[in-house]
C-alpha positions as CSV (number, residue, x, y, z in Angstrom):
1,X,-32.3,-25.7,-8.1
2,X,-30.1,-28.5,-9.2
3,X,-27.4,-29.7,-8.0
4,X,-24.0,-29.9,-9.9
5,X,-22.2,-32.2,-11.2
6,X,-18.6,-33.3,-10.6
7,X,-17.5,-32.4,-14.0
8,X,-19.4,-28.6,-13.5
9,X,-17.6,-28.2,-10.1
10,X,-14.4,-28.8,-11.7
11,X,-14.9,-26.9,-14.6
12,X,-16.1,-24.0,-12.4
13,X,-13.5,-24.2,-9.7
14,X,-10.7,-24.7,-12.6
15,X,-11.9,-21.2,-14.4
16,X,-11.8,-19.5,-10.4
17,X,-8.5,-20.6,-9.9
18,X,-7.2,-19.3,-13.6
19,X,-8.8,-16.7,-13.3
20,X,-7.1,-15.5,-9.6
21,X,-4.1,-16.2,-11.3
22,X,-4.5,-13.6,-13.3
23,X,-5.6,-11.5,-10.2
24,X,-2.7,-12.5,-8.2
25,X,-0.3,-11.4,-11.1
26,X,-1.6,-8.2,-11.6
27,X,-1.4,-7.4,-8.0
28,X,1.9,-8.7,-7.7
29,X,3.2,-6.9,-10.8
30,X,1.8,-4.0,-9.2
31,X,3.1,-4.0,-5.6
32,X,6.4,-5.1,-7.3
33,X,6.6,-1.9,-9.8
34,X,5.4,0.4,-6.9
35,X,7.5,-0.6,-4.0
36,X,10.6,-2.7,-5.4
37,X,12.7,0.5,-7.1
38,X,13.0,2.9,-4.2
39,X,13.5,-0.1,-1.9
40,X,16.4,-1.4,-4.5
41,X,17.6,1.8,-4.8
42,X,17.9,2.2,-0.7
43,X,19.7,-0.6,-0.6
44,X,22.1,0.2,-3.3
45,X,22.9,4.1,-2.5
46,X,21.1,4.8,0.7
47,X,18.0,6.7,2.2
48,X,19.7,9.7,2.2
49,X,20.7,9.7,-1.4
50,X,17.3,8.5,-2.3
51,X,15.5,11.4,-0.8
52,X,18.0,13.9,-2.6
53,X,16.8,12.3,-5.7
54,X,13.2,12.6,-5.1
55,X,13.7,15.6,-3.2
56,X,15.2,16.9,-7.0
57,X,12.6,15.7,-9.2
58,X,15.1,13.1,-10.9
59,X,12.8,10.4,-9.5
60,X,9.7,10.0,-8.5
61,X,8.6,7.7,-5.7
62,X,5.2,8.1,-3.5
63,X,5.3,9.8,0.1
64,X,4.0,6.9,1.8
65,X,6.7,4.8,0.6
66,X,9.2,6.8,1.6
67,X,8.3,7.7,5.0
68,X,7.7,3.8,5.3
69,X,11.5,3.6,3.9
70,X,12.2,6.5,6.5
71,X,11.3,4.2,9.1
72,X,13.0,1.3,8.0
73,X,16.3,3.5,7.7
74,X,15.8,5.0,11.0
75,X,15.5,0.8,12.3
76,X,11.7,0.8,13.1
77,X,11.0,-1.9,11.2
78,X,7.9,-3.2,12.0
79,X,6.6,0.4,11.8
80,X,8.2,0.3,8.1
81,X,6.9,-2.8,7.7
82,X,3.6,-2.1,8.5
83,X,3.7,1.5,6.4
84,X,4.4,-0.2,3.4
85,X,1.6,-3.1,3.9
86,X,-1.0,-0.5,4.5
87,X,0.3,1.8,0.9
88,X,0.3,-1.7,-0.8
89,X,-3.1,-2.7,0.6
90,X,-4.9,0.7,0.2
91,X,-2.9,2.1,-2.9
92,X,-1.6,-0.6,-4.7
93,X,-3.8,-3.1,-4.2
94,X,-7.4,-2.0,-3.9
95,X,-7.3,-0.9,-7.6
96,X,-6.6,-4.3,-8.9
97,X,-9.8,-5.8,-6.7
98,X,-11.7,-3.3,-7.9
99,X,-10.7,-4.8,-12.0
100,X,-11.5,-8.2,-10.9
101,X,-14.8,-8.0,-8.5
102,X,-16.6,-10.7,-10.1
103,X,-13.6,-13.4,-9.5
104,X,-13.7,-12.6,-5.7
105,X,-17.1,-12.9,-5.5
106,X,-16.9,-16.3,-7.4
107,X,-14.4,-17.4,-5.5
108,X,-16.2,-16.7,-2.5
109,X,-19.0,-19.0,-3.9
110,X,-16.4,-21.4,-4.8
111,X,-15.2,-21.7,-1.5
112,X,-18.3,-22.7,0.2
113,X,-17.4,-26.1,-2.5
114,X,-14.5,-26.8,-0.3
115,X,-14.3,-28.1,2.8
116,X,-11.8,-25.9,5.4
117,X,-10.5,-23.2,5.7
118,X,-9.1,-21.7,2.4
119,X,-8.8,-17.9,3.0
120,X,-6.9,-18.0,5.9
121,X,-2.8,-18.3,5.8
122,X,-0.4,-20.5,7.4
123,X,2.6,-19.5,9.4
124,X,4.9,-22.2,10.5
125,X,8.0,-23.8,9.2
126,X,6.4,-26.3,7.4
127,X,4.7,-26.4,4.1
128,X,1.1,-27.8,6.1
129,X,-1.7,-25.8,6.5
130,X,-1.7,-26.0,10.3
131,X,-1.2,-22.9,12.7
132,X,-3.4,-20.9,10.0
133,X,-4.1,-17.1,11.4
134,X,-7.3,-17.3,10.7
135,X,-9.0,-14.4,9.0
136,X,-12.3,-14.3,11.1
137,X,-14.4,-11.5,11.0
138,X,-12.1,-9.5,9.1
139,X,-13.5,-9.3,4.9
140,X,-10.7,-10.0,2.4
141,X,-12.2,-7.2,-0.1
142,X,-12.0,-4.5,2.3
143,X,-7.9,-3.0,2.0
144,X,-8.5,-2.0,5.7
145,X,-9.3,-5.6,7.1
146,X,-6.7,-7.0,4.7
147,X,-3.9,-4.3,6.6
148,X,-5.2,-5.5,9.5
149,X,-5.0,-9.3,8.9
150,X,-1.3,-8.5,7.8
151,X,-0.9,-7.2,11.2
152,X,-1.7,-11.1,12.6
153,X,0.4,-12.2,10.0
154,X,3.3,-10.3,11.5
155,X,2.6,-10.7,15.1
156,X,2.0,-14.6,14.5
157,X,5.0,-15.0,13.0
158,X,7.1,-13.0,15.4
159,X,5.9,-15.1,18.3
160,X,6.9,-18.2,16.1
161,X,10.1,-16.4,15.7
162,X,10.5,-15.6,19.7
163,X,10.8,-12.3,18.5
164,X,9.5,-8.4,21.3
């Protein structure tokens, strides 16, 4: 096997990184259509007058996100919180892996091109990439380990925050 050249790496790692772009947008676009209208419309007229709404048809917003929004109303938060991450992760998210297998899995190979850690996310108040929650055993392609890596997310960044 040969090895590659600079030029091939950077060509290869440029069309990974356009191409999760793309990834990253359509997941975006998708959590952001699924979760941002009944959470905008909470916030403007209330959970009680959003669940009369979809309680008579004249919108239409999925169970899970309201009995995560039922939560948030009722001030369990991080139970909300948490609700929502697993609809976006299992729901909203999985489908748009599922499109774009073959950039995950090249950017899995491209990766092992860079040295460090590049999965795993920073929390801190600084724009470094120290105090990374690292992602361990957990694999990023399963919606299950990706809820559950939210859940370090949230419990780092509570401690950071001094926060029960």
């Amino acid at each position: 096997m040969s090895r590659l050249s600079a030029r091939q790496m950077q060509s290869g790692q440029r069309q990974v990184q356009e191409r999760l772009s793309r990834v990253r947008g359509d997941a975006n676009l998708t959590i952001f259509e699924s979760v941002y209208p009944p959470n905008k419309f909470m916030q403007t007229c209330g959970y009680e007058k959003l669940k009369e709404c979809v309680g008579n048809g004249e919108i239409d917003v999925d169970r899970n996100i309201m009995t995560a929004l039922g939560e948030i109303d009722a001030g369990n938060l991080r139970t909300g919180a948490d609700l929502l991450a697993e609809h976006e992760q299992v729901d909203v998210v999985q489908p748009v892996y599922e499109r774009h297998k073959e950039t995950f899995e090249d950017l899995a190979t491209a990766e092992s091109w860079v040295p460090g850690d590049q999965t795993s996310i920073p929390v801190s108040y600084d724009c470094t990439r120290h105090d990374l929650v690292p992602l361990g055993d957990l694999d990023i392609a399963k919606p299950r380990d990706r809820v559950k890596y939210y859940g370090r997310l949230m419990d780092r960044m509570m401690t950071i925050e001094g926060l029960p």
